[in-house]
N, C-alpha and C positions, 0 to 999 in steps of 0.2 A: 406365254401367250402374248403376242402382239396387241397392240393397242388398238388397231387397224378392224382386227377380226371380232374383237369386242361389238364395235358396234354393230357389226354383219350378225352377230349373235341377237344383239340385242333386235332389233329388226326380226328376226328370223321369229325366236321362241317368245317373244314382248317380256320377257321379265329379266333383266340383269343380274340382279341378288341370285337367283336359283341357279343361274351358270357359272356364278362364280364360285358359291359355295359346292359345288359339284366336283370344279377342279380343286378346289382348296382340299376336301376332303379323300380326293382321288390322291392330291400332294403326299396331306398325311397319310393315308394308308401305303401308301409306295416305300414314305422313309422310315415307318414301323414293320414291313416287309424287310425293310433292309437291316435296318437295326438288328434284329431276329437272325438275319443270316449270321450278321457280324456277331451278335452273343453266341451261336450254336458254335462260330470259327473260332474265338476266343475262348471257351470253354474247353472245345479239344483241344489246342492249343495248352492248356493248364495243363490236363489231363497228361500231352506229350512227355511237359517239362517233368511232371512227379516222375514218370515212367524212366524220363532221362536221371534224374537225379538216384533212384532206388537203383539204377544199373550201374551207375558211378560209384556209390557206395559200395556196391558188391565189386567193384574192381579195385576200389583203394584198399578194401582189407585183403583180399589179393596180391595185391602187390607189399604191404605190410606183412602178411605171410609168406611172402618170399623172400623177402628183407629178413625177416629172422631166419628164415632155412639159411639163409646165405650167412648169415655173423656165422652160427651154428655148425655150420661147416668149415667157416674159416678157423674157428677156436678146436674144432674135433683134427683138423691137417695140422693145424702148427702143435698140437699136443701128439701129433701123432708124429710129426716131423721129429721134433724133441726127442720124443723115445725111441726113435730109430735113428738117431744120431748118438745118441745114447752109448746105444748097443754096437755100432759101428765104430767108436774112437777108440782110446786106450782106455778109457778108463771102465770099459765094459772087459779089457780085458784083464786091469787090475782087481776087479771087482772075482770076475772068473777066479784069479788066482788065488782070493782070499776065501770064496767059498770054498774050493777044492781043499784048501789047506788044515780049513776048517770041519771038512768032511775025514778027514783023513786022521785026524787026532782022534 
């Protein structure tokens, strides 16, 4: 409020104090309105982040179970590679020769 308009008030209603405290109290009720907005904002606002945070959790063990499927597989191929390499060289077919040998006595 202008300084100007103050005294057209005062003039107008004869009492100053009652117009000023009118707007004072219009002030505060305006920045406890807002306040209010801002705590409902800030409040969901929280609420987002847990909601963010519990869906992250559930994607890190996710991906930590897939980190083990994956070692899991890599040790189930290279022991499968192993034994079909195994079976593939010669000594699958030395091995062959001594069973048979052995079958045979």
């Amino acid at each position: 409020m202008a300084r100007g308009s103050r005294s057209v008030e005062t003039t107008m209603s004869g009492d100053d104090s009652t117009s000023e405290d009118l707007h004072f109290s219009a002030g505060i009720r305006f920045v406890l309105v807002e306040v209010g907005k801002l705590t409902a904002t800030v409040n969901r606002l929280v609420d987002d982040v847990k909601d963010l945070k519990h869906q992250v959790e559930g994607i890190k063990h996710q991906v930590s179970f897939v980190k083990g499927a994956v070692w899991a597989s890599v040790a189930f191929l290279t022991l499968l590679v192993g034994v079909l390499s195994f079976f593939f060289s010669a000594k699958w077919n030395a091995l062959e020769a001594v069973v048979r040998a052995a079958l045979r006595q």
